[in-house]
C-alpha positions as CSV (number, residue, x, y, z in Angstrom):
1,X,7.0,1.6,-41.0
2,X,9.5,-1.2,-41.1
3,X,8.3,-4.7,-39.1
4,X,10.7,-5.5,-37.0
5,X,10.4,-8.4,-34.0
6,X,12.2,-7.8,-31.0
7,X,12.0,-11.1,-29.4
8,X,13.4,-11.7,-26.0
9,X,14.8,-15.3,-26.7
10,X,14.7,-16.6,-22.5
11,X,16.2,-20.3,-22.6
12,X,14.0,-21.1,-19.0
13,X,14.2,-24.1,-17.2
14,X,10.8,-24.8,-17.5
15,X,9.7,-28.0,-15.6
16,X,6.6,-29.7,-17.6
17,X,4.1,-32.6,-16.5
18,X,7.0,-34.9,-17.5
19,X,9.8,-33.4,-15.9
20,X,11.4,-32.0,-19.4
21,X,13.0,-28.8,-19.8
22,X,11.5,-26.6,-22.5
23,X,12.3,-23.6,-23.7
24,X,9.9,-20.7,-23.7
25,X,10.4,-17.0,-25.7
26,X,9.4,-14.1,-23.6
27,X,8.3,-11.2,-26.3
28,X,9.3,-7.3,-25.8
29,X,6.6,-5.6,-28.1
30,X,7.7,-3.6,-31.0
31,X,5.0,-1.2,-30.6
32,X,2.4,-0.4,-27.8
33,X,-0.7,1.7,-28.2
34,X,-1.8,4.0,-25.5
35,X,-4.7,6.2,-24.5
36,X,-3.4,9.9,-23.2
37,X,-4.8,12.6,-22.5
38,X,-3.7,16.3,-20.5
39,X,-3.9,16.3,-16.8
40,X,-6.1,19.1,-16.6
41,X,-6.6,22.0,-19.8
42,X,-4.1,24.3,-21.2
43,X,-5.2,27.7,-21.5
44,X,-5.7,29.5,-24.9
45,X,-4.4,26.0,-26.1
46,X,-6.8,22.4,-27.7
47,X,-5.1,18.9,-27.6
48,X,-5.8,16.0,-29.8
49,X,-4.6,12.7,-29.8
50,X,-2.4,11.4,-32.6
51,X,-2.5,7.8,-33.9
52,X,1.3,7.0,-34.4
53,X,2.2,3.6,-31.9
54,X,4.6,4.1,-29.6
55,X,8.2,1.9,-30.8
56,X,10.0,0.3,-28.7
57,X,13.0,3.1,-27.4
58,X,15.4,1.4,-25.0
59,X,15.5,-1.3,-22.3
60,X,16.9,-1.9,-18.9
61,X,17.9,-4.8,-16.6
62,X,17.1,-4.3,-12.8
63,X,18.2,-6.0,-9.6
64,X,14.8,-6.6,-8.0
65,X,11.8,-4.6,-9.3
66,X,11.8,-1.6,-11.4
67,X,10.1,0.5,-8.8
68,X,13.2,0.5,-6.9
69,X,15.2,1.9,-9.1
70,X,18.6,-0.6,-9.1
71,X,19.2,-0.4,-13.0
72,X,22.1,-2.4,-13.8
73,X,24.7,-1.3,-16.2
74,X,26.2,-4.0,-18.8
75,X,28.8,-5.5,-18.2
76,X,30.9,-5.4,-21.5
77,X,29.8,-3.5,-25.0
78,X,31.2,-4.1,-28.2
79,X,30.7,-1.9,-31.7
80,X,31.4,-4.0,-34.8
81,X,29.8,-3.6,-38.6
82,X,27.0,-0.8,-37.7
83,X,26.3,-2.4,-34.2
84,X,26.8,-2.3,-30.7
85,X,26.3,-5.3,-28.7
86,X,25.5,-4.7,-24.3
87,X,26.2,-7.9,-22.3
88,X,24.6,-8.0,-18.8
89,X,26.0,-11.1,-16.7
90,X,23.6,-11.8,-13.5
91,X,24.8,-14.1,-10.7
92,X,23.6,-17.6,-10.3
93,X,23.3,-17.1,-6.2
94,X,21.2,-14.2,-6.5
95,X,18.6,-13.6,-3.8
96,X,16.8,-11.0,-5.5
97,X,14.5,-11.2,-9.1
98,X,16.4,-9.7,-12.2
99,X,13.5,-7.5,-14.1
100,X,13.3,-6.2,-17.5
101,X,11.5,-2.8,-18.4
102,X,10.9,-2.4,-22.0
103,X,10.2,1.9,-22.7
104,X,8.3,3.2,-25.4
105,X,8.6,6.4,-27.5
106,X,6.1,9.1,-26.8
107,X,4.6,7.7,-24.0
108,X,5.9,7.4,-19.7
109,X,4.2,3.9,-20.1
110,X,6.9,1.2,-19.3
111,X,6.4,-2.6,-19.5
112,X,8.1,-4.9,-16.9
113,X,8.9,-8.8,-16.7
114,X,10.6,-10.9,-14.2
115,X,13.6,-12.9,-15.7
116,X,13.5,-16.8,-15.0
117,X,15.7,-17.7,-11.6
118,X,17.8,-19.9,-14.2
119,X,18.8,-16.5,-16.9
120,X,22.5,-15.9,-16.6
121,X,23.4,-13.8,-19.4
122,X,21.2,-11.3,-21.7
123,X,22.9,-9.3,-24.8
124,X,20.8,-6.4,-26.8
125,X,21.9,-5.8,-29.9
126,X,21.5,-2.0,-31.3
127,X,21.9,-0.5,-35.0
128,X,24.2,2.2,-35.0
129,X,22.4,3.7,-38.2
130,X,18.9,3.9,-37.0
131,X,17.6,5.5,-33.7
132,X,14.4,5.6,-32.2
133,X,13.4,8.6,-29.7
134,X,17.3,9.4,-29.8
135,X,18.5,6.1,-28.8
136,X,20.0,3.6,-31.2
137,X,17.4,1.4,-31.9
138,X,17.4,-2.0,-30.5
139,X,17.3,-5.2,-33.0
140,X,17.5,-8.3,-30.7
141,X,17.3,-9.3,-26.9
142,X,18.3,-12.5,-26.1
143,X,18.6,-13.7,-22.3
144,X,20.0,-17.3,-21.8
């Protein structure tokens, strides 16, 4: 299985002991690992659990938390050289928390993360060639 880092490159306005702005990464694993198991039995039927990590599948951007269901769709998407580029552009007034949800294959398990007050912009860049749980798979996130 190919390495691949899927780094969510936040520029936050981070205020430090000395007042200076720094600039902090916020990671969207690659791969998960998760512990299933069936709900109750299936009749005539045994279950085991396979070792294969669950990729990262897709992502979405949410006005306020994930719970409550406000995905937001990009604003602008561009295909060029075996890619496809998303834009999302967030308000800088906004009253609510944007949220990212990262999905996994072969699992319902869904990470979230509040976006720093200060992101304006976040682009996800997918291959066109490669596609993981039927969805192009995703090569970079980068919020600024």
């Amino acid at each position: 299985m190919r390495n691949r880092l899927f780094e969510l490159g936040c520029l936050c306005a981070l205020i430090s002991g000395t007042g200076a702005l720094a600039a902090e990464p916020t990671i969207c694993p690659a791969t998960i690992s998760t512990h299933q198991q069936l709900a109750s039995a299936v009749a005539g039927w045994d279950s085991f659990v396979d070792d294969l990590p669950q990729l990262l599948s897709a992502v979405t951007f949410f006005d306020g938390a994930p719970e409550e269901k406000a995905s937001l769709v990009y604003d602008k998407i561009v295909k060029m050289g075996g890619k496809q580029i998303a834009t999302w552009t967030f308000e800088a007034q906004k009253t609510r928390k944007i949220w990212l949800a990262c999905r996994y294959s072969g699992t319902a398990i869904t990470l979230k993360s509040a976006l720093p007050d200060t992101t304006r912009v976040c682009t996800v860049t997918y291959s066109l060639k490669e596609q993981i749980a039927g969805m192009e798979s995703i090569e970079k996130i980068v919020c600024k």
